[in-house]
Biopython code that builds the backbone (N, CA, C, O; Angstrom):
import numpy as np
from Bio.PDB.StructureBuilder import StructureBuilder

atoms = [
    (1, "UNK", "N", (-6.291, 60.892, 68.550)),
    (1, "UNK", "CA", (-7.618, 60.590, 69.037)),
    (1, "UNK", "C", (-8.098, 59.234, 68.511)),
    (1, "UNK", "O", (-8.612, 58.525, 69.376)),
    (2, "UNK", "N", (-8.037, 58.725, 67.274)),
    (2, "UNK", "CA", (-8.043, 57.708, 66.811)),
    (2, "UNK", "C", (-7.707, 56.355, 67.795)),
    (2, "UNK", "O", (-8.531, 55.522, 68.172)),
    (3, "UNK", "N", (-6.378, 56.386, 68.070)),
    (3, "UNK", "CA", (-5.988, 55.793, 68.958)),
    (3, "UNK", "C", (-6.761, 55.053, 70.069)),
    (3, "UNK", "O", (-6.769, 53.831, 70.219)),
    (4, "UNK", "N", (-7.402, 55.950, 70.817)),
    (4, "UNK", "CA", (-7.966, 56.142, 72.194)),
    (4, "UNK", "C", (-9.460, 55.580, 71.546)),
    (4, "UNK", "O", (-10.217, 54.945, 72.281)),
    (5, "UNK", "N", (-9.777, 55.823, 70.307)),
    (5, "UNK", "CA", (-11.155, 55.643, 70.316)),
    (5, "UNK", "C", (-11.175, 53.849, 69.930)),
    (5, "UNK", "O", (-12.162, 53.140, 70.120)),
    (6, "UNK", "N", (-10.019, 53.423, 69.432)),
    (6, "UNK", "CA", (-9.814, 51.756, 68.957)),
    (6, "UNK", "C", (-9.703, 51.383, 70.480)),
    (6, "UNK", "O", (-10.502, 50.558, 70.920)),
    (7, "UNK", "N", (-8.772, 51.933, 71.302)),
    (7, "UNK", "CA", (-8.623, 50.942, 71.955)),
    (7, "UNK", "C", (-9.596, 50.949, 73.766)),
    (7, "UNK", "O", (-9.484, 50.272, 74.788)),
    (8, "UNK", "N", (-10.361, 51.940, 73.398)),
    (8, "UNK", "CA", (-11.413, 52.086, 74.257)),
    (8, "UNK", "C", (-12.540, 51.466, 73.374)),
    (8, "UNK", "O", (-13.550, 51.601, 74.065)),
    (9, "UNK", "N", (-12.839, 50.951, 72.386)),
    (9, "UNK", "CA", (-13.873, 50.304, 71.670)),
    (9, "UNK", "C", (-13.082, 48.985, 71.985)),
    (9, "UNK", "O", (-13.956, 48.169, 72.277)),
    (10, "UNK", "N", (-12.170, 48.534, 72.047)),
    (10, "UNK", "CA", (-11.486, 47.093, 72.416)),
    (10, "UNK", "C", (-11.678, 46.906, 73.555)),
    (10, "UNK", "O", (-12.402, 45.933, 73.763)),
    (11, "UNK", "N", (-11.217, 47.610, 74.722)),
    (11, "UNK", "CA", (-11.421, 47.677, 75.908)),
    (11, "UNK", "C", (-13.104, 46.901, 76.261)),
    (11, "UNK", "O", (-13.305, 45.808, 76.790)),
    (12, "UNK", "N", (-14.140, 47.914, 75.754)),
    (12, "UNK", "CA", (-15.348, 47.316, 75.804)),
    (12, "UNK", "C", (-16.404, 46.075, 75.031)),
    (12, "UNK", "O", (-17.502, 45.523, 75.106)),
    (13, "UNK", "N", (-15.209, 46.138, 74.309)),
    (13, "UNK", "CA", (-15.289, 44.841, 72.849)),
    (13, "UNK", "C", (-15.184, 43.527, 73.615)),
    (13, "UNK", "O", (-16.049, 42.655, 73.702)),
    (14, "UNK", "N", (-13.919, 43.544, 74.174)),
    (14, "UNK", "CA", (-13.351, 42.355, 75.648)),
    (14, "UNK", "C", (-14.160, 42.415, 76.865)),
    (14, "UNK", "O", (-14.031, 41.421, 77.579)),
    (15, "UNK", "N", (-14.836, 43.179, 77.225)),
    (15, "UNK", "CA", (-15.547, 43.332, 78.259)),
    (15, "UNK", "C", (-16.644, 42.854, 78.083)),
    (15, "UNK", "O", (-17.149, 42.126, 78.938)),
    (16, "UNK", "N", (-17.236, 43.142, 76.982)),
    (16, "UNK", "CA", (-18.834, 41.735, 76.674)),
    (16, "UNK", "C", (-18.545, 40.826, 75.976)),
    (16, "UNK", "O", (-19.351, 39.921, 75.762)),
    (17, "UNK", "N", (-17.383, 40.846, 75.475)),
    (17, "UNK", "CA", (-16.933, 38.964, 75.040)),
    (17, "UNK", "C", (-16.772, 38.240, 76.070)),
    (17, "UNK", "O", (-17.122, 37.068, 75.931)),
    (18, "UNK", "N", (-16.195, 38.660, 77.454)),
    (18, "UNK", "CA", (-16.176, 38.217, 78.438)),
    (18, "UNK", "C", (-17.057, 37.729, 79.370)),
    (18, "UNK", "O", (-16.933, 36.697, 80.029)),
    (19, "UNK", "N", (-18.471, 38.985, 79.401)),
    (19, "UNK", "CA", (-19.217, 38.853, 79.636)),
    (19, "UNK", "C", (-20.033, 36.975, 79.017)),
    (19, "UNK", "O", (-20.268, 35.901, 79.571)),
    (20, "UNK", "N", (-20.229, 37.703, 77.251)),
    (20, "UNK", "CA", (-21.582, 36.667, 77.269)),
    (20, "UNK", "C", (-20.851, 35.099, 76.401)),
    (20, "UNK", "O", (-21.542, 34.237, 75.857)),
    (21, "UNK", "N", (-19.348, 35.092, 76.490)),
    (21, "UNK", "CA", (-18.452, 33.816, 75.985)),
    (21, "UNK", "C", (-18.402, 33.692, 77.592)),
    (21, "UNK", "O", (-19.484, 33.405, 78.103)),
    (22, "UNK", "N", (-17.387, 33.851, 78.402)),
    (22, "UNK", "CA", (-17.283, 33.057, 79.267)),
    (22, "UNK", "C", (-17.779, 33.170, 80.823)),
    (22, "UNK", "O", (-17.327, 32.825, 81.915)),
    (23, "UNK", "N", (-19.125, 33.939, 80.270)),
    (23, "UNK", "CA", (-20.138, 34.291, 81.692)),
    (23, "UNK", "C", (-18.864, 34.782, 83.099)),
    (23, "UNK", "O", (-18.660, 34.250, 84.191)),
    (24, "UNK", "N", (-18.330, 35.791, 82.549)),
    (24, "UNK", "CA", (-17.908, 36.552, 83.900)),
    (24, "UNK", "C", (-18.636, 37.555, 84.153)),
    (24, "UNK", "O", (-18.999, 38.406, 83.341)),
    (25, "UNK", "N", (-18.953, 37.491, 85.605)),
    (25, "UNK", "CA", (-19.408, 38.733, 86.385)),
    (25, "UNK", "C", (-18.950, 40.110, 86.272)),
    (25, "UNK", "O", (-17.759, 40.419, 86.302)),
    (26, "UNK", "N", (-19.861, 40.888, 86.148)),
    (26, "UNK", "CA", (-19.692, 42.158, 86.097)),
    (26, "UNK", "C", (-20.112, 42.957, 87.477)),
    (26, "UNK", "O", (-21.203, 43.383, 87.854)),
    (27, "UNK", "N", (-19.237, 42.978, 87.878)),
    (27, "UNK", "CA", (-19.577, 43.860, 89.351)),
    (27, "UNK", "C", (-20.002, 45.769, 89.158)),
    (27, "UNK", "O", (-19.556, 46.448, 88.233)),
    (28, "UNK", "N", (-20.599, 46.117, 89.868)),
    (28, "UNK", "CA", (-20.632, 47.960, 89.712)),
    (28, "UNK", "C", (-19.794, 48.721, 89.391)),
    (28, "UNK", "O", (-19.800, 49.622, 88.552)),
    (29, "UNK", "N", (-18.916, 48.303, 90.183)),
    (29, "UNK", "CA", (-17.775, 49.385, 89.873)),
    (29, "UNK", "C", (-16.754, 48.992, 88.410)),
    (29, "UNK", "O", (-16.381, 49.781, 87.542)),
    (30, "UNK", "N", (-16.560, 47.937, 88.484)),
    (30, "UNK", "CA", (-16.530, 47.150, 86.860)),
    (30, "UNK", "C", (-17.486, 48.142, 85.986)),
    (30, "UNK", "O", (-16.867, 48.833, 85.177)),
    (31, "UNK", "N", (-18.706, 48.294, 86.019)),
    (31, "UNK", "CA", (-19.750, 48.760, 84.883)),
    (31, "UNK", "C", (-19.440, 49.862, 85.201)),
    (31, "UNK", "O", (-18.339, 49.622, 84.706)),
    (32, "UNK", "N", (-19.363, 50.597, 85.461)),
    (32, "UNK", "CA", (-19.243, 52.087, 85.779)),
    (32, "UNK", "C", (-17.553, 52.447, 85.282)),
    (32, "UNK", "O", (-16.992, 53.542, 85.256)),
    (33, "UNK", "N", (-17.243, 51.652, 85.067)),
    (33, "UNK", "CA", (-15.464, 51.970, 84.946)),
    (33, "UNK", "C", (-15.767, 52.252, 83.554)),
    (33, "UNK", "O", (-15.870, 53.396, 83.112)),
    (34, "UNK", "N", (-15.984, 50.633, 82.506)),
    (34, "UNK", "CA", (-16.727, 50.768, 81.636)),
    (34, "UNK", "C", (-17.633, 52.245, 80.785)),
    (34, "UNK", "O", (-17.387, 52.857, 79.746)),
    (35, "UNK", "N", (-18.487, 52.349, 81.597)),
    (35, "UNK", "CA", (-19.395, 53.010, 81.062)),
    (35, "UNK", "C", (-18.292, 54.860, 81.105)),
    (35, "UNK", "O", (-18.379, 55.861, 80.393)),
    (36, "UNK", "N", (-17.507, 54.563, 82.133)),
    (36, "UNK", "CA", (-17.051, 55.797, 82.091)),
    (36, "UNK", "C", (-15.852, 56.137, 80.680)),
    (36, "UNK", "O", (-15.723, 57.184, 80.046)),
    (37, "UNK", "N", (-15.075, 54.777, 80.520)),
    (37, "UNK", "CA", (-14.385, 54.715, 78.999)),
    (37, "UNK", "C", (-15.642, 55.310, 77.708)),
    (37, "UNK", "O", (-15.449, 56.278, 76.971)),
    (38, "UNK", "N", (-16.824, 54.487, 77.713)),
    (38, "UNK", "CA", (-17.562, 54.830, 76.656)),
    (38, "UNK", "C", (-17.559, 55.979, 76.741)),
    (38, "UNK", "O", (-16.820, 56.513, 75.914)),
    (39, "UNK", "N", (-18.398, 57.057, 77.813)),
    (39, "UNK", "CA", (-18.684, 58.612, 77.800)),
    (39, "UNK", "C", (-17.313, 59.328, 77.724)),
    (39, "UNK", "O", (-17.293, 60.557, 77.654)),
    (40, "UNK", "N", (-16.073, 58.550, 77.735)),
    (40, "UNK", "CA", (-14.982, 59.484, 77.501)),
    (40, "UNK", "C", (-14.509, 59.363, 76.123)),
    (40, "UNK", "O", (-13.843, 60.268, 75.621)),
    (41, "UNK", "N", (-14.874, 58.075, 75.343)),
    (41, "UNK", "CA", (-14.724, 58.074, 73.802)),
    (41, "UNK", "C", (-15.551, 59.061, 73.044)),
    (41, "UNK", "O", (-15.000, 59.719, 72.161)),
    (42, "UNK", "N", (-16.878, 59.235, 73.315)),
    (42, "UNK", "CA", (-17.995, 60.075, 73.125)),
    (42, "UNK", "C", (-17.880, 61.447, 73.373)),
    (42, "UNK", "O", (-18.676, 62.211, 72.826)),
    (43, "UNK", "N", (-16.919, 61.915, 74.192)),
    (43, "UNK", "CA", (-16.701, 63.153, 74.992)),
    (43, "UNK", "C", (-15.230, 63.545, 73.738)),
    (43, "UNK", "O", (-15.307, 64.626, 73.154)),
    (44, "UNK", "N", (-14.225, 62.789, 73.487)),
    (44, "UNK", "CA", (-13.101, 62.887, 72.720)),
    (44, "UNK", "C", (-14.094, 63.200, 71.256)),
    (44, "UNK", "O", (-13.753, 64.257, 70.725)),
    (45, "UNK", "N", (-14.825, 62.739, 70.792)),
    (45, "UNK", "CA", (-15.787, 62.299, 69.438)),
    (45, "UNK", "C", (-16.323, 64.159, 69.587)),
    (45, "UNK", "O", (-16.336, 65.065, 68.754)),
    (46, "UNK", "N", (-16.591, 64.121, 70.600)),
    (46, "UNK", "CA", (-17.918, 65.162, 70.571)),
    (46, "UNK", "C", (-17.262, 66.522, 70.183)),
    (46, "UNK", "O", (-17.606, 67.118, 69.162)),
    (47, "UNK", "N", (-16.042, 67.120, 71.268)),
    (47, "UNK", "CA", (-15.097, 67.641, 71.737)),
    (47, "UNK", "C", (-13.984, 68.200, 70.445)),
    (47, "UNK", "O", (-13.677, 69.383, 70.296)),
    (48, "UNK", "N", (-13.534, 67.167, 69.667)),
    (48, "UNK", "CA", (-12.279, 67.006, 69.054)),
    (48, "UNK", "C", (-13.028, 68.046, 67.558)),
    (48, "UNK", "O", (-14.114, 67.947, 66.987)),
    (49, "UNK", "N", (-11.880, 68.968, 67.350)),
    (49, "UNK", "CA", (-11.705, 70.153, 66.364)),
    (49, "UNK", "C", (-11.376, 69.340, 64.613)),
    (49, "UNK", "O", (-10.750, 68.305, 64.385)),
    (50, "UNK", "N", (-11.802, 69.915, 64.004)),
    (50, "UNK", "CA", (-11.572, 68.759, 62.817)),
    (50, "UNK", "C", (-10.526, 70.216, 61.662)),
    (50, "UNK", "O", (-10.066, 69.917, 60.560)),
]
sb = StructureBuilder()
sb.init_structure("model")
sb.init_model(0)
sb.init_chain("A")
sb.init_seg("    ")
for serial, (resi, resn, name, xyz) in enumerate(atoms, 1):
    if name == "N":
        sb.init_residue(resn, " ", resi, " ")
    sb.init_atom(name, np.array(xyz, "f"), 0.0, 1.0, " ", f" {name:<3s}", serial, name[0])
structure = sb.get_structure()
């Protein structure tokens, strides 16, 4: 789980470096892809048996 939670925090780490370093567009379905990694890191977090 670890795993998934680095590299879905990277995933979105690159996605607003991108954003506000080299002003790329973020289209809807872009943000929503996004937003759907976050609620699935959150969902693994929430979910996961210790």
């Amino acid at each position: 789980m670890t795993y998934a939670m680095w590299a879905g925090m990277g995933i979105v780490g690159t996605t607003l470096l991108g954003i506000f370093l080299f002003h790329e567009k973020l289209s809807v379905p872009q943000a929503i892809c996004v937003i759907l990694i976050v609620v699935g890191i959150a969902g693994l977090k929430i979910l996961a048996e210790n």
